[in-house]
Residue frames as a rotation matrix with the C-alpha (Angstrom) as fourth column:
UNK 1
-0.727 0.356 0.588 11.51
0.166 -0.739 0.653 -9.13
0.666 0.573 0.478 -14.33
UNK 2
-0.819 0.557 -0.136 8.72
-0.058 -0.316 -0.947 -7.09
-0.570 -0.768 0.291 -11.85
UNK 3
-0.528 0.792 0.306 5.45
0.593 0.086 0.800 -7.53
0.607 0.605 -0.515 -12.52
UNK 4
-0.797 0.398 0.455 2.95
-0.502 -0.855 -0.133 -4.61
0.336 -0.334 0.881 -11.49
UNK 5
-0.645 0.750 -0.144 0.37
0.696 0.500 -0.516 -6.85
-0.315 -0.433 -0.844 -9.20
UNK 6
-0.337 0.838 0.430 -3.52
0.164 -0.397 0.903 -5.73
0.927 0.374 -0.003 -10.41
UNK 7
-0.725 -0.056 -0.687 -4.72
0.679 -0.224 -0.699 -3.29
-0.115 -0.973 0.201 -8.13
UNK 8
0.333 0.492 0.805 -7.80
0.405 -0.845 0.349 -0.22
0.851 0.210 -0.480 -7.80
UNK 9
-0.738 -0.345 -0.580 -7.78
0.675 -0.416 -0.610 2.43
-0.031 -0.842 0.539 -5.71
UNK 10
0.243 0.749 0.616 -10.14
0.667 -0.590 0.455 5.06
0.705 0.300 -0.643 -4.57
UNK 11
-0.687 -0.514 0.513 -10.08
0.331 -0.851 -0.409 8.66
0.647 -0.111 0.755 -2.82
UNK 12
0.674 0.722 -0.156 -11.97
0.665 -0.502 0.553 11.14
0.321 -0.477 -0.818 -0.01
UNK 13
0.361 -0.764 0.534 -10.75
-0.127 -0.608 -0.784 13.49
0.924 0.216 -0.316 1.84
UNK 14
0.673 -0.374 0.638 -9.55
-0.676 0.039 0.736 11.65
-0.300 -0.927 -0.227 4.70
UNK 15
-0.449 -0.866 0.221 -7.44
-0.635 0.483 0.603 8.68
-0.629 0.130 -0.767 2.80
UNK 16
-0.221 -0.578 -0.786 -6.08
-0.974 0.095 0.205 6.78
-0.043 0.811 -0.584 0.06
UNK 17
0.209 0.216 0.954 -7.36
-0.465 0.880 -0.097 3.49
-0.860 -0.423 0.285 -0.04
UNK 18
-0.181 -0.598 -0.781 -5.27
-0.963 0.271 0.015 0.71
0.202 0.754 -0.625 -2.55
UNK 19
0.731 0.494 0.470 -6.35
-0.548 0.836 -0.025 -2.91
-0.405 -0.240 0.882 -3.20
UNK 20
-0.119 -0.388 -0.914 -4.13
-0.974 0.226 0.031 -4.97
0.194 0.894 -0.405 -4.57
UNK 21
0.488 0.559 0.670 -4.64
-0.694 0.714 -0.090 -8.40
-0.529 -0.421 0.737 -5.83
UNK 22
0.973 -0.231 -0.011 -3.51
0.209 0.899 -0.386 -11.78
0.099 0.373 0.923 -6.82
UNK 23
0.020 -0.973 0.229 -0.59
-0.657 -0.186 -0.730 -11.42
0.753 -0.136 -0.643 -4.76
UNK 24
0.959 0.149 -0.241 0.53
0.106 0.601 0.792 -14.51
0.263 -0.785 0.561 -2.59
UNK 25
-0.132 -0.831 -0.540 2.64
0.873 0.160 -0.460 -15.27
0.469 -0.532 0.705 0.87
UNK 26
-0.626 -0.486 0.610 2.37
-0.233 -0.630 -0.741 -11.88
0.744 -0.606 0.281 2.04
UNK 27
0.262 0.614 -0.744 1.02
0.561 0.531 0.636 -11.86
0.785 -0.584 -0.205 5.77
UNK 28
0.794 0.029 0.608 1.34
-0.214 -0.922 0.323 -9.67
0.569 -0.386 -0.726 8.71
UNK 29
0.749 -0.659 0.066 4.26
0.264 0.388 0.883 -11.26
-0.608 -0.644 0.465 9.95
UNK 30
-0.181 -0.936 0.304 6.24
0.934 -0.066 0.352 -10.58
-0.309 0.347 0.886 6.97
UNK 31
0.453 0.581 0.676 4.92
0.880 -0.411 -0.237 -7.79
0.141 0.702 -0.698 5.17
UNK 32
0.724 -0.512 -0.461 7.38
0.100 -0.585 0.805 -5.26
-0.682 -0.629 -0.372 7.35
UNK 33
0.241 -0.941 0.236 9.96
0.078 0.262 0.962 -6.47
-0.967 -0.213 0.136 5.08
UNK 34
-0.074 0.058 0.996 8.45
0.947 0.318 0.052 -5.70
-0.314 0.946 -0.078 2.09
UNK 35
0.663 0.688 0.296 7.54
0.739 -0.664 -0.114 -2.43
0.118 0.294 -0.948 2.39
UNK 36
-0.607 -0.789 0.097 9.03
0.785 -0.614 -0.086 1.01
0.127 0.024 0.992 2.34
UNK 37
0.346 0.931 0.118 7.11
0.926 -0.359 0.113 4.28
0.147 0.070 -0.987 3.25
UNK 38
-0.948 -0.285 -0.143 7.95
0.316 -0.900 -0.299 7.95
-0.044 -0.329 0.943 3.36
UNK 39
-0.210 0.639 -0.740 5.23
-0.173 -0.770 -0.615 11.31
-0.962 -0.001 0.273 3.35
UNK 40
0.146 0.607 -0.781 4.94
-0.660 -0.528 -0.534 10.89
-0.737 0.594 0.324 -0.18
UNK 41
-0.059 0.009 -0.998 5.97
-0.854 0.518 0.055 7.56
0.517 0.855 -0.023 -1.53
UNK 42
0.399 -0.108 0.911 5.47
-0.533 0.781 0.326 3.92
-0.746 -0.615 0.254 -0.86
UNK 43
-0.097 -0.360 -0.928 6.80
-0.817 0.561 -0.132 0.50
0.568 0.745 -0.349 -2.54
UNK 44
0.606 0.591 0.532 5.75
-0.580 0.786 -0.212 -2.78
-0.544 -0.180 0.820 -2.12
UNK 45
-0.398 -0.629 -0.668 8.91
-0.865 0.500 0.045 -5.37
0.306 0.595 -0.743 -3.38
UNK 46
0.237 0.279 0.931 7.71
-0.622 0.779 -0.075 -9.02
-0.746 -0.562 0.358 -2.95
UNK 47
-0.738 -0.388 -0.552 9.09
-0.664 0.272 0.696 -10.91
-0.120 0.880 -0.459 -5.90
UNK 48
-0.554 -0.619 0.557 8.23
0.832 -0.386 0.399 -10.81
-0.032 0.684 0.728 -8.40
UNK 49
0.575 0.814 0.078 5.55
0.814 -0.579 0.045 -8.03
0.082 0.038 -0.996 -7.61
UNK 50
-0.757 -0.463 -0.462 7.07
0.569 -0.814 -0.116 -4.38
-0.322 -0.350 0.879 -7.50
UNK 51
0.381 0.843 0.380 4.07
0.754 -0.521 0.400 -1.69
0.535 0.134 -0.834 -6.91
UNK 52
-0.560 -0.823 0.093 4.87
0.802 -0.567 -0.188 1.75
0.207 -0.031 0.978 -6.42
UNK 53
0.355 0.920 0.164 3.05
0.904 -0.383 0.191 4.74
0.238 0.081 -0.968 -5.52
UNK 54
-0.771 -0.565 -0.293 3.85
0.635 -0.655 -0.410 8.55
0.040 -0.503 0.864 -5.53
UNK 55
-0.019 0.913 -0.407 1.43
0.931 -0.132 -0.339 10.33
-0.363 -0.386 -0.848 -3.61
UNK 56
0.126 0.166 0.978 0.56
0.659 -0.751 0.043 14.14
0.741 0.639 -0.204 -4.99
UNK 57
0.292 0.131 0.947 -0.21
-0.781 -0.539 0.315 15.48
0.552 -0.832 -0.055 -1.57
UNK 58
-0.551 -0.832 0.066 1.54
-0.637 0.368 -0.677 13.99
0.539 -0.415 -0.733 1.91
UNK 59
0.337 0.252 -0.907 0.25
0.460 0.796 0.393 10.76
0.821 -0.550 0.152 3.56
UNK 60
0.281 -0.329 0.902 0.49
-0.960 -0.088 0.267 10.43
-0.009 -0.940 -0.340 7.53
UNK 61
-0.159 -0.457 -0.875 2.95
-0.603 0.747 -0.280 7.30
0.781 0.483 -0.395 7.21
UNK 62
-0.706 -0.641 0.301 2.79
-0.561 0.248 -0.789 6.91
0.431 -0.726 -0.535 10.40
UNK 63
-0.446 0.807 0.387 -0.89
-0.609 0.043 -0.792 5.79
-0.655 -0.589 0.473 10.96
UNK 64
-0.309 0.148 -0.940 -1.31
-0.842 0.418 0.342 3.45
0.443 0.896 -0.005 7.39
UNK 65
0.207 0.678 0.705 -3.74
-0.769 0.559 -0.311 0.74
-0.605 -0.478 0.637 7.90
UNK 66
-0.753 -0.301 -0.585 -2.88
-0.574 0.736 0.359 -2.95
0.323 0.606 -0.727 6.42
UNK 67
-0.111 0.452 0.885 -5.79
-0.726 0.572 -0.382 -5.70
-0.679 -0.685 0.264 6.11
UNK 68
-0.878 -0.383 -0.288 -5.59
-0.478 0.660 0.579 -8.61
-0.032 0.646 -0.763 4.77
UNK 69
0.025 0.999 0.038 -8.73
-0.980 0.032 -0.198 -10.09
-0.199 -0.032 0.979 3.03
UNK 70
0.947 0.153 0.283 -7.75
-0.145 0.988 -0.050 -13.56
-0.287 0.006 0.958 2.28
UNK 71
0.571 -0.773 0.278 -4.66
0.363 0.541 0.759 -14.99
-0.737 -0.332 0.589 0.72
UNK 72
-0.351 -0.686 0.638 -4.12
0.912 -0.097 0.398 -13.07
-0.211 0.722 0.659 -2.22
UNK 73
0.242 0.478 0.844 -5.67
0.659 -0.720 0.218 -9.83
0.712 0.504 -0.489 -1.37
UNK 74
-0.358 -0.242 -0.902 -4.46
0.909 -0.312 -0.277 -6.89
-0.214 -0.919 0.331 0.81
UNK 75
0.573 0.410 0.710 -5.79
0.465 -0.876 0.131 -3.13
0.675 0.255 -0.692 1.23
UNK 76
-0.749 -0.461 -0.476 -3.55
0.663 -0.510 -0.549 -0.60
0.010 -0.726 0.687 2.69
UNK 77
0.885 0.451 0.117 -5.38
0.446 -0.892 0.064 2.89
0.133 -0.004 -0.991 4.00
UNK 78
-0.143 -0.963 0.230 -3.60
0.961 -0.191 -0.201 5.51
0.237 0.193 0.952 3.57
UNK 79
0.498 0.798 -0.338 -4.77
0.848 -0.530 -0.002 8.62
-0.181 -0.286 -0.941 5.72
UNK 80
-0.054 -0.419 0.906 -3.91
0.596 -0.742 -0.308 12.05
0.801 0.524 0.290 4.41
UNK 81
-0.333 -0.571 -0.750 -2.09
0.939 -0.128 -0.319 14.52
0.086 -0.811 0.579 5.88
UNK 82
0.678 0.694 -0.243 -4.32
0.724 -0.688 0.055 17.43
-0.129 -0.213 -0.969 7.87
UNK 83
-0.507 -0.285 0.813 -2.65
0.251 -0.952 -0.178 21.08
0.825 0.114 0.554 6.56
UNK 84
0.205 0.300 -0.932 -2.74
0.933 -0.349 0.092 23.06
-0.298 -0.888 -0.351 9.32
């Protein structure tokens, strides 16, 4: 069974910023392997954690920031995409 890992998130209008916590093991070596990412969705699988997000407006996937604050916290940025 997935559990939904406890997470906030907050907004501007440059990007998406997602905490999630009390998640262990990931690390920037693996974390590639966990993830999935298009313009408008992401997913996070790490068993047993499945976290999901479908954005409203498009993300720039290509530029998503990943820091890890300690061992069981991570924050992704997520910078929105500039309408031209």
């Amino acid at each position: 069974m997935n559990i939904t890992p406890k997470y906030v998130w907050t907004q501007n209008n440059e990007a998406i910023e997602v905490t999630i916590y009390n998640i262990y093991g990931i690390n920037k070596a693996n974390i590639k392997h966990f993830i999935q990412i298009t313009p408008i969705f992401f997913n996070l699988n790490f068993s047993p954690y499945l976290f999901q997000i479908d954005f409203e407006n498009e993300i720039d996937p290509f530029h998503i920031k990943l820091i890890i604050i300690n061992k069981k916290e991570i924050k992704f940025i997520f910078p929105k995409k500039i309408k031209k």
